[in-house]
MOPAC internal coordinates of N, CA, C and O (Angstrom, degrees):
PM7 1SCF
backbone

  N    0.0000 0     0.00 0     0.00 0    0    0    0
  C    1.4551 1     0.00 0     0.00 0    1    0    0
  C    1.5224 1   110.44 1     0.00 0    2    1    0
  O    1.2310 1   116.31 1   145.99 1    3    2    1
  N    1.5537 1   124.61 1   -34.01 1    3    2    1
  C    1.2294 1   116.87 1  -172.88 1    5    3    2
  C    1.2985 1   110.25 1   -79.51 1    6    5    3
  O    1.2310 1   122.07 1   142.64 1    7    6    5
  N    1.5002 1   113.64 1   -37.36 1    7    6    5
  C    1.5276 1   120.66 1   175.62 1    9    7    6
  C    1.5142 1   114.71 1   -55.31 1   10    9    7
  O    1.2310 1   118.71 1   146.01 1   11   10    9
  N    1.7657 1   120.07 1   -33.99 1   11   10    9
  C    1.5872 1   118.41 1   172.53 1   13   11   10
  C    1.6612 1   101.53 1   -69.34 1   14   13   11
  O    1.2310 1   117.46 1   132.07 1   15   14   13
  N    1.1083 1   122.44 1   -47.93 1   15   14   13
  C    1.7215 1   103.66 1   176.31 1   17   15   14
  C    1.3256 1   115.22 1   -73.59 1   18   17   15
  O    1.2310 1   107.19 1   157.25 1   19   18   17
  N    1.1494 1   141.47 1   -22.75 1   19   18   17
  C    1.3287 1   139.70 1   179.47 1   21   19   18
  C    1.9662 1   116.42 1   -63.75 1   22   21   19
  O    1.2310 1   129.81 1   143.22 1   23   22   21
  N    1.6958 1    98.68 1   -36.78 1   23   22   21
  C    1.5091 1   104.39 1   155.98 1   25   23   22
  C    1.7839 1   120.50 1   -88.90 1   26   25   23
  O    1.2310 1   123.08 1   169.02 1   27   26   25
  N    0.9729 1   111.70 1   -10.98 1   27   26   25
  C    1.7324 1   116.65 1   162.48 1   29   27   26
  C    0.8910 1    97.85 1   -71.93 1   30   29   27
  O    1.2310 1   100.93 1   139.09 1   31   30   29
  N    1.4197 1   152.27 1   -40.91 1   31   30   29
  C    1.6298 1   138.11 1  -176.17 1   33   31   30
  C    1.1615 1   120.16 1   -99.13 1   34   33   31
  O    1.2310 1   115.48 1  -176.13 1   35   34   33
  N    1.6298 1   126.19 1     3.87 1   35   34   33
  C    1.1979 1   141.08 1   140.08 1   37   35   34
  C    1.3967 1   136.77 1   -53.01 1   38   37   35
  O    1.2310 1   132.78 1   143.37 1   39   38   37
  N    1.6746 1    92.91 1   -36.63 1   39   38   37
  C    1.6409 1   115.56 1  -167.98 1   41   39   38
  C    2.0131 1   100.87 1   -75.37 1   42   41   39
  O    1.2310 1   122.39 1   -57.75 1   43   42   41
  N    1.2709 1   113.02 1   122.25 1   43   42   41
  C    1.7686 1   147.81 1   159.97 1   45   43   42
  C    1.5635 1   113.04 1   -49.03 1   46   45   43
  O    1.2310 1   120.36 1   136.53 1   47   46   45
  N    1.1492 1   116.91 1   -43.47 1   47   46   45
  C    1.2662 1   130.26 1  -140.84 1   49   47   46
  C    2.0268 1    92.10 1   -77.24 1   50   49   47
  O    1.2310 1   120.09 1   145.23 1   51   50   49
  N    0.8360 1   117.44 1   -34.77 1   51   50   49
  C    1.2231 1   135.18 1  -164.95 1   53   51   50
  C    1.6964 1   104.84 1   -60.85 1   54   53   51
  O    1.2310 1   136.17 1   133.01 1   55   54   53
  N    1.4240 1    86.29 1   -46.99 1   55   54   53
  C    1.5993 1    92.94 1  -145.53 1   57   55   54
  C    1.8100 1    99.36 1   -89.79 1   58   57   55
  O    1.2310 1   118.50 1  -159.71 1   59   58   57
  N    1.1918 1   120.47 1    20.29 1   59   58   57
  C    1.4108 1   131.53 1   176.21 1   61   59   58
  C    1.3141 1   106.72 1   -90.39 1   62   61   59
  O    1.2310 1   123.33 1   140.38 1   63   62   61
  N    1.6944 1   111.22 1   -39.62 1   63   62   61
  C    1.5746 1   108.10 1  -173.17 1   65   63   62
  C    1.8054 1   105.89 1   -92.61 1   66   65   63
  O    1.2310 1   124.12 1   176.29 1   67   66   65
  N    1.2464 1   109.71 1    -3.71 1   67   66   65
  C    1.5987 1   114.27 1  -176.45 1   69   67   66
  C    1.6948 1    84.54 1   -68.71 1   70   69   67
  O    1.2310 1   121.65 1   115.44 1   71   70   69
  N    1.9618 1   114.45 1   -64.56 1   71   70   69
  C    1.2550 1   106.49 1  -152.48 1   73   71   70
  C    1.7806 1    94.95 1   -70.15 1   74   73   71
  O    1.2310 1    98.17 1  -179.68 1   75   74   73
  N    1.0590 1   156.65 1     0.32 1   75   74   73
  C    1.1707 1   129.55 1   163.77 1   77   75   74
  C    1.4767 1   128.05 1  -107.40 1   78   77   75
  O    1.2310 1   131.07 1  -167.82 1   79   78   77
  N    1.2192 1    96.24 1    12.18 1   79   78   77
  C    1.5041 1   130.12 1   163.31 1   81   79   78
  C    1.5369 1   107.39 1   -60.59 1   82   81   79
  O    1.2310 1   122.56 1   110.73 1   83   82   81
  N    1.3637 1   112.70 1   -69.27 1   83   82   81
  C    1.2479 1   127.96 1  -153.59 1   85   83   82
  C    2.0228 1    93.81 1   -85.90 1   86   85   83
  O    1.2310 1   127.30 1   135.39 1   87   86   85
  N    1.6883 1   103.55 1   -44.61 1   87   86   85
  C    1.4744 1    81.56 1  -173.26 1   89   87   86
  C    1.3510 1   106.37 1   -77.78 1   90   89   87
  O    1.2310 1   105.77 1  -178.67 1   91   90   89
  N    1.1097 1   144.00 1     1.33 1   91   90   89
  C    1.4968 1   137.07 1   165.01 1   93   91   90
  C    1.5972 1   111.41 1   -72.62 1   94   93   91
  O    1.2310 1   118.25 1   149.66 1   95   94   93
  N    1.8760 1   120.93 1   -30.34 1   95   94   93
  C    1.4008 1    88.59 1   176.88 1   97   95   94
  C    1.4676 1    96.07 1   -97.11 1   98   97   95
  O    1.2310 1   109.84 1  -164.99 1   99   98   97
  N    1.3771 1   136.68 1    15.01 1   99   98   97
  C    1.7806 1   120.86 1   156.09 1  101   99   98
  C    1.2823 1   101.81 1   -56.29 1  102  101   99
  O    1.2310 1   128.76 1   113.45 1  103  102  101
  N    1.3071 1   100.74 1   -66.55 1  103  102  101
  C    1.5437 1   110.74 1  -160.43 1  105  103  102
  C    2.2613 1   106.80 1   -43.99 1  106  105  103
  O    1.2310 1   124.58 1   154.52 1  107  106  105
  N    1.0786 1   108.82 1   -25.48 1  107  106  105
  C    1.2559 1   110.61 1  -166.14 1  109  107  106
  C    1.8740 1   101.80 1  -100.84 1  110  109  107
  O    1.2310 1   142.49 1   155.65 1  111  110  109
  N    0.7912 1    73.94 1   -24.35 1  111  110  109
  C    1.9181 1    81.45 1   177.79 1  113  111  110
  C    1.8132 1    96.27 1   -82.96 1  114  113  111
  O    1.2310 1   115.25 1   101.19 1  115  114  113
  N    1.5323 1   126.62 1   -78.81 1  115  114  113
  C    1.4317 1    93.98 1   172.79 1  117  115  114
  C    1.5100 1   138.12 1   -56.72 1  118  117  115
  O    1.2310 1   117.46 1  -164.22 1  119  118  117
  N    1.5551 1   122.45 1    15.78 1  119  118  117
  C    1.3265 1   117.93 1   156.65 1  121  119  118
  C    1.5647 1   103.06 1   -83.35 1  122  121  119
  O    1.2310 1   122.74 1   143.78 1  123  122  121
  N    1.2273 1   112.36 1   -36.22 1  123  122  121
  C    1.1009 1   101.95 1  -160.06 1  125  123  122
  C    1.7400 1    99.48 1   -66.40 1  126  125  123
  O    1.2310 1   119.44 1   128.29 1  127  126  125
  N    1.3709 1   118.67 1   -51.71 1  127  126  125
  C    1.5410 1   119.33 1  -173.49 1  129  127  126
  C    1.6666 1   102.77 1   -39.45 1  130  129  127
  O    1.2310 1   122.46 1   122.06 1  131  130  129
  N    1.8647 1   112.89 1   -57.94 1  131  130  129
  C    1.5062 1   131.12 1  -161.08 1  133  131  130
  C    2.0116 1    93.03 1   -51.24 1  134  133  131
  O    1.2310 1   115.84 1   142.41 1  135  134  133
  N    1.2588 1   125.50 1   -37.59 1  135  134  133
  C    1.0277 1   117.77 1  -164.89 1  137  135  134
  C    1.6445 1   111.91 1   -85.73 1  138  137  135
  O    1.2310 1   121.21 1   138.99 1  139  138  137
  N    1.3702 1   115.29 1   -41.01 1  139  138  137
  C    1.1254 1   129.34 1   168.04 1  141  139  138
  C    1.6412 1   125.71 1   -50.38 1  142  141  139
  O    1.2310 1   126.43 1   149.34 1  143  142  141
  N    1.2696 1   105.25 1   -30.66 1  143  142  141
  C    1.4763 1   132.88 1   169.07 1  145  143  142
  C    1.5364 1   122.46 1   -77.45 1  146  145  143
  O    1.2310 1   129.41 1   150.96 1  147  146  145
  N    1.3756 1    99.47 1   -29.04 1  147  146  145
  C    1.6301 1   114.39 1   175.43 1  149  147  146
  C    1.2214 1   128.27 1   -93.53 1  150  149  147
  O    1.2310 1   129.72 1   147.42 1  151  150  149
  N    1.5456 1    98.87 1   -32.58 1  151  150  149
  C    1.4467 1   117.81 1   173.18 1  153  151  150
  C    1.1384 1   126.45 1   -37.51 1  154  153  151
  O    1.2310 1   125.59 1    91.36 1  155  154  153
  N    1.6812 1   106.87 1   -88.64 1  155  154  153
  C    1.5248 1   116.86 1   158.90 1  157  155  154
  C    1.5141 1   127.79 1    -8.34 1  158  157  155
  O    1.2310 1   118.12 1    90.90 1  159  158  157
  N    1.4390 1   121.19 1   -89.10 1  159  158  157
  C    1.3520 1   130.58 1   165.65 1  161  159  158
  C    1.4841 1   129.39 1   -34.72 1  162  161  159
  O    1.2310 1   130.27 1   141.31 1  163  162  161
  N    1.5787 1    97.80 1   -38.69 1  163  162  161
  C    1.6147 1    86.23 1   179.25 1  165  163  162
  C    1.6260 1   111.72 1   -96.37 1  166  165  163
  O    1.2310 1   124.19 1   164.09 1  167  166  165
  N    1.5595 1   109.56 1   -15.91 1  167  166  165
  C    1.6199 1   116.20 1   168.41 1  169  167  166
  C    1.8316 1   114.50 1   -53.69 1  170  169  167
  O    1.2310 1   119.21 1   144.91 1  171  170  169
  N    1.4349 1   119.11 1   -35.09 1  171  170  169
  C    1.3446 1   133.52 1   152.36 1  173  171  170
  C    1.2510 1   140.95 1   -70.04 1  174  173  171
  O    1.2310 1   127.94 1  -179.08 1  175  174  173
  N    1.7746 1   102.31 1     0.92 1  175  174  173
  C    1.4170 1    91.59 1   171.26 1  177  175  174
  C    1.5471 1    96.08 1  -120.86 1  178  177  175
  O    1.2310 1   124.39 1   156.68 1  179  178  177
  N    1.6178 1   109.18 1   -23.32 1  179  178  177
  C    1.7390 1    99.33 1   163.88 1  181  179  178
  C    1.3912 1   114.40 1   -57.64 1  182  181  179
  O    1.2310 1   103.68 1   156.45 1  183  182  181
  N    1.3292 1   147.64 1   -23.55 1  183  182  181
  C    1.4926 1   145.40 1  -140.15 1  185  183  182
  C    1.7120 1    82.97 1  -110.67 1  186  185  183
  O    1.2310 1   115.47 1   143.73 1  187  186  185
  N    1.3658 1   126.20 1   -36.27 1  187  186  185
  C    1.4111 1   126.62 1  -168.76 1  189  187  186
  C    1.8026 1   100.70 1   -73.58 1  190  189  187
  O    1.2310 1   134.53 1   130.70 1  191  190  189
  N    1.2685 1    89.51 1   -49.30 1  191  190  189
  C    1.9838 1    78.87 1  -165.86 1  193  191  190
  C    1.7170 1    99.21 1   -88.42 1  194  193  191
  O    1.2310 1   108.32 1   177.78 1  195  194  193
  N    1.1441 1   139.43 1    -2.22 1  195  194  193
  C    1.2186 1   136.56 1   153.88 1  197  195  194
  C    1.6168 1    92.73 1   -53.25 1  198  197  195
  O    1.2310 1   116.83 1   106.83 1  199  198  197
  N    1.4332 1   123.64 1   -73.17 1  199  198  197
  C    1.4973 1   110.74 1  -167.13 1  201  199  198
  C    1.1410 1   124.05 1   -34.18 1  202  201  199
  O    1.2310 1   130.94 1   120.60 1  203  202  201
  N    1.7032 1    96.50 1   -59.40 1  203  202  201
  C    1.7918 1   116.49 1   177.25 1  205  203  202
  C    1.3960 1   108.95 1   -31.80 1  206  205  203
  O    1.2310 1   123.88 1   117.37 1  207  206  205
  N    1.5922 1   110.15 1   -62.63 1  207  206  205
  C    1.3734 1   108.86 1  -158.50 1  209  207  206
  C    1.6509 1   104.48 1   -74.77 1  210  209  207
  O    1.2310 1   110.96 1   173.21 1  211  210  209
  N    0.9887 1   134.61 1    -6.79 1  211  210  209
  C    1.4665 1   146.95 1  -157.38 1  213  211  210
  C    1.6036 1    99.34 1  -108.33 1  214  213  211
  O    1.2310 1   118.34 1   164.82 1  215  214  213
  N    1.3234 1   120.77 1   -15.18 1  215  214  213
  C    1.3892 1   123.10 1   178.31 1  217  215  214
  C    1.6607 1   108.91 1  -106.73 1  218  217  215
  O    1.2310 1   118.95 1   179.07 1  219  218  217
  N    1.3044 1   119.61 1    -0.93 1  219  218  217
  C    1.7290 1   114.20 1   178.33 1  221  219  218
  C    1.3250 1    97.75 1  -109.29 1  222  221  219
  O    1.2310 1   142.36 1   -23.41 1  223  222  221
  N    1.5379 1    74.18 1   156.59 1  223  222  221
  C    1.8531 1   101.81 1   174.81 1  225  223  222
  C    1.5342 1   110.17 1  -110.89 1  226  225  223
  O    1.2310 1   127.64 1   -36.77 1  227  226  225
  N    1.3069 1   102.89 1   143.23 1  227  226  225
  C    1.3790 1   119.32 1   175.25 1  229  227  226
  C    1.1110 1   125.28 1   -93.17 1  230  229  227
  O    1.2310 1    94.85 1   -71.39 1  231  230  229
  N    1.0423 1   161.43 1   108.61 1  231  230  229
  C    1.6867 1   159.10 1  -131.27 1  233  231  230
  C    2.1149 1    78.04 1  -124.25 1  234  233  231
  O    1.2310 1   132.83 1   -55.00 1  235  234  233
  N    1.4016 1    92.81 1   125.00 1  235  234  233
  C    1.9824 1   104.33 1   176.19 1  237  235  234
  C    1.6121 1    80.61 1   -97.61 1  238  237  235
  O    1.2310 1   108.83 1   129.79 1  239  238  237
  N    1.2455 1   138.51 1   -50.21 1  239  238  237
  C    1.6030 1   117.07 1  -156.23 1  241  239  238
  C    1.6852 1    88.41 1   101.45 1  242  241  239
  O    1.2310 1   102.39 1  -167.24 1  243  242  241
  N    0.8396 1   149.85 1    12.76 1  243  242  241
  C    1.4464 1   138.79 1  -159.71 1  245  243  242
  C    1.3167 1    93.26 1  -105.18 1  246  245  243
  O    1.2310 1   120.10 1   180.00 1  247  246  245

């Protein structure tokens, strides 16, 4: 029994999907911050020039 864990803690194979384990949820956690951060600000400047543009008149010449 000690000799089967002694090559279980030998074994490599493991520790490839740990490291892309972990950098896949970085990688997904700073989208999530980058979006959360972007959101806001630009949700307030679309809602502003929607108004803007929603408040002019267009003269056709007609």
């Amino acid at each position: 029994m000690l000799y089967s864990w002694m090559l279980f803690a030998k074994e490599e194979d493991g520790a490839v999907t740990v490291d892309w384990v972990v950098l896949t949820a970085a990688v997904v956690s700073l989208a999530g911050i980058a979006y959360s951060a972007i959101n806001g600000p630009t949700g307030d400047v679309s809602s502003a020039v929607s108004t803007t543009i929603g408040t002019v008149n267009v003269d056709t010449g007609l």
